[in-house]
TORTI-477116 format. One record per residue (C-alpha): x, y, z. Coordinates in pm, 1 decimal. Layout:
<nodes>
@east = X | north = Y | up = Z $
...
</nodes>
This chain:
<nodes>
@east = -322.1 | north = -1151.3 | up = 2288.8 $
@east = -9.4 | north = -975.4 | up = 2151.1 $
@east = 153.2 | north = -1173.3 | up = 1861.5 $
@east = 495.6 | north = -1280.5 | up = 2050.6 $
@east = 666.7 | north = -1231.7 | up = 1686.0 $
@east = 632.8 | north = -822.7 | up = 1774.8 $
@east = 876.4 | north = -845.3 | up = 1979.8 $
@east = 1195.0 | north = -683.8 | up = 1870.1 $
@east = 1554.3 | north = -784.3 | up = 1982.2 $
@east = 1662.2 | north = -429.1 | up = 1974.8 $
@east = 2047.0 | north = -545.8 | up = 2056.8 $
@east = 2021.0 | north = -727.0 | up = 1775.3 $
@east = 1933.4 | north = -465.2 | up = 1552.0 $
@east = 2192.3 | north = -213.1 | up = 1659.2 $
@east = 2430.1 | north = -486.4 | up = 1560.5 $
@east = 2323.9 | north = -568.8 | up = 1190.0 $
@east = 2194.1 | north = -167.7 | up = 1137.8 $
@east = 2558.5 | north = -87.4 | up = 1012.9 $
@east = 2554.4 | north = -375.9 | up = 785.5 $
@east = 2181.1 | north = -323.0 | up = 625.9 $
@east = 2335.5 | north = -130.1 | up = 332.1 $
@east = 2618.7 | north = -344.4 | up = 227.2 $
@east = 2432.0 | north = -679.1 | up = 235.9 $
@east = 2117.0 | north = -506.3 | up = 22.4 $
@east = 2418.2 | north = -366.9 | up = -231.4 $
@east = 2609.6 | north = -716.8 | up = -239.9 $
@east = 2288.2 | north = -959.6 | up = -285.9 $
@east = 1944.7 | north = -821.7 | up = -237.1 $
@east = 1834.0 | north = -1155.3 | up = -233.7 $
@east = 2013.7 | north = -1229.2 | up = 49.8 $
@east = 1925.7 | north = -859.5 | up = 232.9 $
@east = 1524.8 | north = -974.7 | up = 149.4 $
@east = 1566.7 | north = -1349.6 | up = 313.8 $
@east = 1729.4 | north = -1172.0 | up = 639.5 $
@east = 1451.9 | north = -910.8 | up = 624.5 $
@east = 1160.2 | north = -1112.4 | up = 619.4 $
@east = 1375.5 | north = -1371.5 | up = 879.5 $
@east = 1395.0 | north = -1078.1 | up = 1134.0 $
@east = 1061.7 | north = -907.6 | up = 1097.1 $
@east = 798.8 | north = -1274.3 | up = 1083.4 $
@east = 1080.8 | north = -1520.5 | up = 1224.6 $
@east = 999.5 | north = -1729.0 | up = 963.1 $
@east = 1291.6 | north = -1859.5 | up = 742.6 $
@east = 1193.3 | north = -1739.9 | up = 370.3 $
@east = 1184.6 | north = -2110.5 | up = 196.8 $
@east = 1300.0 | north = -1991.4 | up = -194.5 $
@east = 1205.7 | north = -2309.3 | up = -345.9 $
@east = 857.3 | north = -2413.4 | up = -222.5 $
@east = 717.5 | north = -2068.1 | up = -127.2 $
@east = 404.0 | north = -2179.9 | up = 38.6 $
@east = 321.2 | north = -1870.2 | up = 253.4 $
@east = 144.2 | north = -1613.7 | up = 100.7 $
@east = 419.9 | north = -1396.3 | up = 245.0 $
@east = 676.2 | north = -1562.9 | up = 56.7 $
@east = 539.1 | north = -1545.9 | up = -267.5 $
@east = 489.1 | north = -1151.3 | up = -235.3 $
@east = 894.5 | north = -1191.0 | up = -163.0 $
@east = 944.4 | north = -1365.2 | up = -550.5 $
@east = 734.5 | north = -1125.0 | up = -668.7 $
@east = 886.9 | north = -861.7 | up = -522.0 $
@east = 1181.8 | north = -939.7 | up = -633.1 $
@east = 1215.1 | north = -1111.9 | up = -942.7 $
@east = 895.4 | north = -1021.8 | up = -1122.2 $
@east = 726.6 | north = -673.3 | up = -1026.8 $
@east = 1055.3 | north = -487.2 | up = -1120.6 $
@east = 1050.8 | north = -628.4 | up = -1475.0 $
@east = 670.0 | north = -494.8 | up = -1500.2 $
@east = 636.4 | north = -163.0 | up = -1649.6 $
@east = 262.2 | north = -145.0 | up = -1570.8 $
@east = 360.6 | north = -234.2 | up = -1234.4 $
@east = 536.5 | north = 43.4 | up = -1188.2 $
@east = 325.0 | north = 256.0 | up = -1395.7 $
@east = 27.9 | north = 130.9 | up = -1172.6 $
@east = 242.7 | north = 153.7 | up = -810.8 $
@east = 288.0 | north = 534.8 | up = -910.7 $
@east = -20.5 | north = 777.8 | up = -801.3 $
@east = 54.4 | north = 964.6 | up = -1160.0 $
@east = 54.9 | north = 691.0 | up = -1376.3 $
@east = -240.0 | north = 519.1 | up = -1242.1 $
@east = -451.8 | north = 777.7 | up = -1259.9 $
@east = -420.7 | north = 704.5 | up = -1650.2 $
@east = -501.2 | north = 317.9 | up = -1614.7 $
@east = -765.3 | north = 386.8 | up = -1446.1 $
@east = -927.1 | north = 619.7 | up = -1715.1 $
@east = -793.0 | north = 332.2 | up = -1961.8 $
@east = -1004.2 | north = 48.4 | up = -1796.6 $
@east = -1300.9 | north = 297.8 | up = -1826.8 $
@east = -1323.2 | north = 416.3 | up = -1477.6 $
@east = -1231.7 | north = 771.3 | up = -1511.7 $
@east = -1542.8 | north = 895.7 | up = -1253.9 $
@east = -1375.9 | north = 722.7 | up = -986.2 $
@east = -1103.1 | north = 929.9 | up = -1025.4 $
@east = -1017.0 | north = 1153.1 | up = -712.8 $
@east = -1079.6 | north = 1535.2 | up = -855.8 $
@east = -617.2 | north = 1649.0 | up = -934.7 $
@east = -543.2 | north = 1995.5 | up = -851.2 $
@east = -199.1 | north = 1949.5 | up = -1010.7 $
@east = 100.4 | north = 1741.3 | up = -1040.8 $
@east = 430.9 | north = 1914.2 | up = -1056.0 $
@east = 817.3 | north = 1816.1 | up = -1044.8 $
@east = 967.2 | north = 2062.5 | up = -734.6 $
@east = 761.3 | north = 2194.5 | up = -457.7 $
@east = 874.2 | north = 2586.0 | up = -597.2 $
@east = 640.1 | north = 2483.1 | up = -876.5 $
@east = 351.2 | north = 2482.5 | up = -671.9 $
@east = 148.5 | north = 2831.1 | up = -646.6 $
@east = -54.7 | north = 2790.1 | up = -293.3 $
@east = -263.6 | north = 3073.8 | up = -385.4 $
@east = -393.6 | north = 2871.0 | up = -639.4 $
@east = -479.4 | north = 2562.7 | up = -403.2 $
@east = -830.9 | north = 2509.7 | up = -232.9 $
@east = -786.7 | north = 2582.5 | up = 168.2 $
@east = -753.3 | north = 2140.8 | up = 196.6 $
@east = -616.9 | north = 1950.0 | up = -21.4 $
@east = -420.4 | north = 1629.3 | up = -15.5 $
@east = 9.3 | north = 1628.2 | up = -78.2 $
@east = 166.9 | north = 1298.6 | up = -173.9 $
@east = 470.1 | north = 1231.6 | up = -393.2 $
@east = 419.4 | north = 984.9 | up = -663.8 $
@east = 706.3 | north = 754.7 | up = -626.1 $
@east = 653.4 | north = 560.5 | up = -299.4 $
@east = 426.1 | north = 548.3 | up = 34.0 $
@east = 429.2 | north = 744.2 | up = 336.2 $
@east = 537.5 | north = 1054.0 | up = 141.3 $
@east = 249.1 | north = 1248.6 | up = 175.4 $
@east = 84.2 | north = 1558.6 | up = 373.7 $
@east = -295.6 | north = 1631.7 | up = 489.0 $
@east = -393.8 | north = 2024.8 | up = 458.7 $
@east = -714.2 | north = 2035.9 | up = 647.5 $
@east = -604.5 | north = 2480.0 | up = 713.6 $
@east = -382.2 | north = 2660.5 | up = 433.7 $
@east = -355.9 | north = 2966.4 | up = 630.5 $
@east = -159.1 | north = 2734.2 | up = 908.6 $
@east = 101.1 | north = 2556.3 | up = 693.9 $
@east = 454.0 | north = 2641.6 | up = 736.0 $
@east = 599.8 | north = 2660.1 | up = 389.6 $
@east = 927.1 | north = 2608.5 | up = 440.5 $
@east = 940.9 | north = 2325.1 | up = 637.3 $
@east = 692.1 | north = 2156.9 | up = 423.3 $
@east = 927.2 | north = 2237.6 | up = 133.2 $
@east = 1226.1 | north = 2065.2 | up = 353.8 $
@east = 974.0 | north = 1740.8 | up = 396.4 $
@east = 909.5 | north = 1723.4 | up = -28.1 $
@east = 1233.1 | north = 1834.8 | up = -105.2 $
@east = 1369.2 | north = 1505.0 | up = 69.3 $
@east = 1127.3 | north = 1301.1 | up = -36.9 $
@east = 1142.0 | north = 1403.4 | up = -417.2 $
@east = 1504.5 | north = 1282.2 | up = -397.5 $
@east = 1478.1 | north = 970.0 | up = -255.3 $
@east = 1518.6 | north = 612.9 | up = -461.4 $
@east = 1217.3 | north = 484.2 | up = -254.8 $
@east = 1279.3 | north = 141.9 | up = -445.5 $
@east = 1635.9 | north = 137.9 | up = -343.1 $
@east = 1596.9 | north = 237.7 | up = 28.6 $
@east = 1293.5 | north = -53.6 | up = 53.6 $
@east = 1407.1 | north = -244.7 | up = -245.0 $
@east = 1085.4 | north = -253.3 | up = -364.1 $
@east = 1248.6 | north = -207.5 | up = -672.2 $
@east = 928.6 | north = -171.8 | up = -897.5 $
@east = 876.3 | north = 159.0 | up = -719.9 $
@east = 1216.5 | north = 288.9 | up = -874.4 $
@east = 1102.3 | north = 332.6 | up = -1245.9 $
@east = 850.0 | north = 595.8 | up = -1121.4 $
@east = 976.1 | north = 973.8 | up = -1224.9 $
@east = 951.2 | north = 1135.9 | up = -856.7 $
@east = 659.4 | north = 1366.8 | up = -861.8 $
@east = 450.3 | north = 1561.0 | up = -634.1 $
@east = 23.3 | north = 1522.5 | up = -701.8 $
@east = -212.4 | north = 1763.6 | up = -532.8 $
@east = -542.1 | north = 1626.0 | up = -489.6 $
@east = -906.5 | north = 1735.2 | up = -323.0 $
@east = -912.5 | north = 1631.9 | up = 30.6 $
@east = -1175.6 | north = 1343.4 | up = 46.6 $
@east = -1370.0 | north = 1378.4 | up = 362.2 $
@east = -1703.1 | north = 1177.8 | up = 482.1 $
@east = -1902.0 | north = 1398.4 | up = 722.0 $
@east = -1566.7 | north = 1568.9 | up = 792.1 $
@east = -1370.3 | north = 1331.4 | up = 836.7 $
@east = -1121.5 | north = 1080.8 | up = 667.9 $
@east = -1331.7 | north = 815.9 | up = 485.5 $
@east = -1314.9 | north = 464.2 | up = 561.3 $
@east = -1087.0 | north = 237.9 | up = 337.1 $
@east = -1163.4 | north = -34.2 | up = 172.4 $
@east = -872.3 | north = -233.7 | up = 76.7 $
@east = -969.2 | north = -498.4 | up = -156.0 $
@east = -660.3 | north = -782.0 | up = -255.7 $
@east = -699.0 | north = -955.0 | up = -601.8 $
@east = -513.9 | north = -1303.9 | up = -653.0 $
@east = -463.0 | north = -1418.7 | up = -1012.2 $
@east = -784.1 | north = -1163.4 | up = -1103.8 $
@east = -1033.7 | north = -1283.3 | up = -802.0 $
@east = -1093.2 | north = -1037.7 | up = -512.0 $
@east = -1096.6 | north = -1274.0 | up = -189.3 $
@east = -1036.4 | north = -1044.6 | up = 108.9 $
@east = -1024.8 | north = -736.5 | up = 237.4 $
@east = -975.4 | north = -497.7 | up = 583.7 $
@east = -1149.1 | north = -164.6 | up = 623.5 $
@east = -973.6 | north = 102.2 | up = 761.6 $
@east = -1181.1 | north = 358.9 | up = 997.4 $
@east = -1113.0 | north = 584.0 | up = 1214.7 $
@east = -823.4 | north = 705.1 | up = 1026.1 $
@east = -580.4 | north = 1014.8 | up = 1165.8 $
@east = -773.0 | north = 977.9 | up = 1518.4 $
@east = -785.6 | north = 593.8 | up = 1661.4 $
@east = -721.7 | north = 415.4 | up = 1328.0 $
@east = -890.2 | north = 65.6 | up = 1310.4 $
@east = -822.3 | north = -254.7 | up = 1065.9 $
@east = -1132.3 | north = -490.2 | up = 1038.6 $
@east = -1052.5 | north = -811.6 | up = 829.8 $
@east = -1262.2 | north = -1005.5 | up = 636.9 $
@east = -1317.7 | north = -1272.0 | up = 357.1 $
@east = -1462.3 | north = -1109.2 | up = 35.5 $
@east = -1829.4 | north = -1217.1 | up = 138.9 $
@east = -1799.2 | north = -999.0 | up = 429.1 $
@east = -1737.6 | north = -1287.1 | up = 689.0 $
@east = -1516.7 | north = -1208.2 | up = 958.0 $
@east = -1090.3 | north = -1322.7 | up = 870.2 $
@east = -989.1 | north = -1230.7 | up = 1163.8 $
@east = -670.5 | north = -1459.7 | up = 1181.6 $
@east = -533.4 | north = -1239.3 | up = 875.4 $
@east = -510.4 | north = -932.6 | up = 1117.4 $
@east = -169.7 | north = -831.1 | up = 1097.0 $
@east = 86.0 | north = -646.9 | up = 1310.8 $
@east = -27.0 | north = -606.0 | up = 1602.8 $
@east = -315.1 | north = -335.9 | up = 1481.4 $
@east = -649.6 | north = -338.7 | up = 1609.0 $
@east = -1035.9 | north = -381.5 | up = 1508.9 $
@east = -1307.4 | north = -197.6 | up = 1593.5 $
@east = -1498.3 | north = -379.3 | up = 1899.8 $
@east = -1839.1 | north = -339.2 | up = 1701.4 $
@east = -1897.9 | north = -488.6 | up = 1356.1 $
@east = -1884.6 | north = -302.0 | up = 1033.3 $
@east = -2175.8 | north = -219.5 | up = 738.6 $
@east = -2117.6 | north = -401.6 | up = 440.4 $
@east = -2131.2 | north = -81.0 | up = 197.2 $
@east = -2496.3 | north = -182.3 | up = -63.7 $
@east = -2277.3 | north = -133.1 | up = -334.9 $
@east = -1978.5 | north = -364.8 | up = -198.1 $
@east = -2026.0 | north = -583.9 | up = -556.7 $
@east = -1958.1 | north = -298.9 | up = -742.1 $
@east = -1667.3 | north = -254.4 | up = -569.5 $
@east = -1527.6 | north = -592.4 | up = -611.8 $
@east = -1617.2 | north = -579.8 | up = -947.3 $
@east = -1373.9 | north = -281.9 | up = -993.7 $
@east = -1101.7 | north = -431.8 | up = -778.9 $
@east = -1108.5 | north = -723.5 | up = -1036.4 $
@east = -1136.3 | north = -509.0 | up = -1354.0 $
@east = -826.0 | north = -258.6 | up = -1220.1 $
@east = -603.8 | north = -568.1 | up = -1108.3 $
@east = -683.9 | north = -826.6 | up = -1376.0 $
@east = -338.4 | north = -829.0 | up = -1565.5 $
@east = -143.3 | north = -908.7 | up = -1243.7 $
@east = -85.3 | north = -1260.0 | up = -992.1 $
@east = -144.4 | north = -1027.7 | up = -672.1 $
@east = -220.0 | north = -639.0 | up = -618.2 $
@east = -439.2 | north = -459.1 | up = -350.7 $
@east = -729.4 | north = -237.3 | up = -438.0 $
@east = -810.4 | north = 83.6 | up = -232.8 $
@east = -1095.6 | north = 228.7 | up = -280.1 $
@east = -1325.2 | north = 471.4 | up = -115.6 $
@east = -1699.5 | north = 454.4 | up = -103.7 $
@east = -1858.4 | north = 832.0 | up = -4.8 $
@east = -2258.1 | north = 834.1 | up = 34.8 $
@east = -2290.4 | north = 538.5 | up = -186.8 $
@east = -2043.7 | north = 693.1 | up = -415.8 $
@east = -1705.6 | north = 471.0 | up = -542.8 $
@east = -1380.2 | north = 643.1 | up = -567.0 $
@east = -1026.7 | north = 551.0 | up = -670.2 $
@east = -729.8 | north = 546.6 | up = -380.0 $
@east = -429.5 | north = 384.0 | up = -505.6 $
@east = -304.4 | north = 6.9 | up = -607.8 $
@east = -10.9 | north = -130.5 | up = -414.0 $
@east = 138.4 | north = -436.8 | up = -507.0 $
@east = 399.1 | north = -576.6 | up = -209.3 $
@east = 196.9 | north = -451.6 | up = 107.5 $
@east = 456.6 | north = -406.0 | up = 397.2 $
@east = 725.0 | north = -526.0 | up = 66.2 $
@east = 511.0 | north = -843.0 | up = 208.8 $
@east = 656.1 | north = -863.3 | up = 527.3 $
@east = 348.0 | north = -899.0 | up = 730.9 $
@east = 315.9 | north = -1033.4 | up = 1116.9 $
@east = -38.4 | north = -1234.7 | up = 1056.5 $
@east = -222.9 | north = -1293.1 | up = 1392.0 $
@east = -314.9 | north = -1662.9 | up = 1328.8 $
@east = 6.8 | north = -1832.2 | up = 1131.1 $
@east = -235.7 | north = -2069.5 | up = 896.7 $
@east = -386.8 | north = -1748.4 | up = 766.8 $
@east = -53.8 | north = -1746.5 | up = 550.9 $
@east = -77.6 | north = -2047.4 | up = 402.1 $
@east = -421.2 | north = -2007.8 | up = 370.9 $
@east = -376.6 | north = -1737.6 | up = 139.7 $
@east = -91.6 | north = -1826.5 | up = -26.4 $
@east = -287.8 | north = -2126.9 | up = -114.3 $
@east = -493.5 | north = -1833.0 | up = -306.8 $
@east = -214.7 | north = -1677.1 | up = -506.1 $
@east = -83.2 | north = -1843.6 | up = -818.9 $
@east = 288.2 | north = -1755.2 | up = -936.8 $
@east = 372.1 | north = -2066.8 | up = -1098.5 $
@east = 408.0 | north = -1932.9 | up = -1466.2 $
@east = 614.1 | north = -1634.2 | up = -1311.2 $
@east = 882.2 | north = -1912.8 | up = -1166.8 $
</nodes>
């Protein structure tokens, strides 16, 4: 059954749309309370911040942007280097470069796939599965954009700001020629305690929820998306896994883990620390408080 909080008074927001900007410049404070207000219809509740949601809101505002290893660790550069730091440098997906302007980049020089992201946000990123078929210039009009844009400004996700705006080539990970399933592990206060798989991805994407022994957490599903209609594997080396989740996010209250795992093989995707800047739609409401039950910020207040 469809969430009824999906549902999107689209009068509404062609009447605050003008206003977005000057509110977020004047108090952002007051720009994230309306935000999260209008996307879970849930009134953000500053001073007990019982939701798990809510918490990700302090977080996101008063604490991750004082965090330099946040923001070294939000960036797909810089956490390539704390990863080799916490001794997991074979996890690392393979770099074919990092550069500061697209006109850096020699495409001769690339393998015929690779993956494109910038380093300073998400969503920022292109798929070559066929160099002969890209069109240069419009790719260049894509990065070119995206290189100058304060992603931490525009979502005020403002941890995200302190990244220098890069652009990382990487191999194209693939699993019997495909996109590999996800595994996206989240850590509170050091302890892995649930996760959703992504499969299917770039053809009829699919988010499968569950507690970290593998148990179904179906309630935590979360805007609107869908799971698979058969159950999923446990991978044999899911401890492993865990076991690096914990390791990588150990300093922090709350970050999510993403990780690969390729023919029994673990590899490195990226850490992000205020998923949806924590705005998320959960299927069953008590999920929520469930898991903010989970996440620790007291000493951060």
């Amino acid at each position: 059954m469809l969430n009824p909080r999906l549902k999107e008074n689209k009068f509404k927001r062609a009447l605050v749309t003008p206003f977005r900007g000057i509110v977020k410049c004047a108090s952002k404070k007051a720009y994230i309370s309306y935000q999260y207000k209008y996307i879970t219809h849930h009134k953000l509740d500053w001073k007990k911040l019982s939701r798990y949601t809510e918490k990700l809101q302090y977080l996101r505002l008063y604490v991750y942007p004082k965090w330099d290893l946040v923001s070294k660790c939000a960036g797909r550069v810089g956490v390539r280097d704390y990863v080799k730091e916490q001794g997991y440098d074979e996890l690392l997906i393979k770099c074919v470069g990092v550069f500061d302007k697209f006109d850096d980049i020699d495409f001769d020089k690339l393998p015929n796939q690779f993956a494109m992201k910038c380093s300073h946000g998400c969503a920022m990123n292109y798929i070559c599965w066929d160099k002969s078929k890209i069109n240069i210039s419009e790719l260049k009009k894509k990065f070119d954009k995206w290189l100058k844009t304060n992603y931490g400004k525009k979502t005020v996700e403002l941890h995200y700001s302190k990244i220098k705006p890069q652009i990382i080539v990487e191999e194209l990970m693939l699993e019997n020629g495909k996109l590999p399933t996800e595994y996206k592990i989240h850590v509170f206060n050091g302890k892995a305690k649930n996760l959703y798989v992504v499969t299917s991805r770039g053809v009829d994407i699919r988010y499968n929820n569950y507690y970290i022994d593998w148990t179904p957490f179906d309630g935590s599903q979360f805007n609107g998306w869908k799971k698979t209609d058969y159950p999923l594997k446990k991978p044999s080396n899911f401890d492993e896994m865990v076991k690096v989740a914990e390791k990588l996010a150990a300093p922090f209250p709350f970050v999510r883990v993403d990780l690969y795992n390729i023919n029994g093989k673990i590899y490195f995707s990226e850490m992000t620390f205020t998923p949806a800047k924590g705005t998320l739609i959960l299927d069953d409401d008590k999920c929520d408080f469930e898991m903010g039950e989970w996440l620790d910020i007291s000493k951060y207040r």
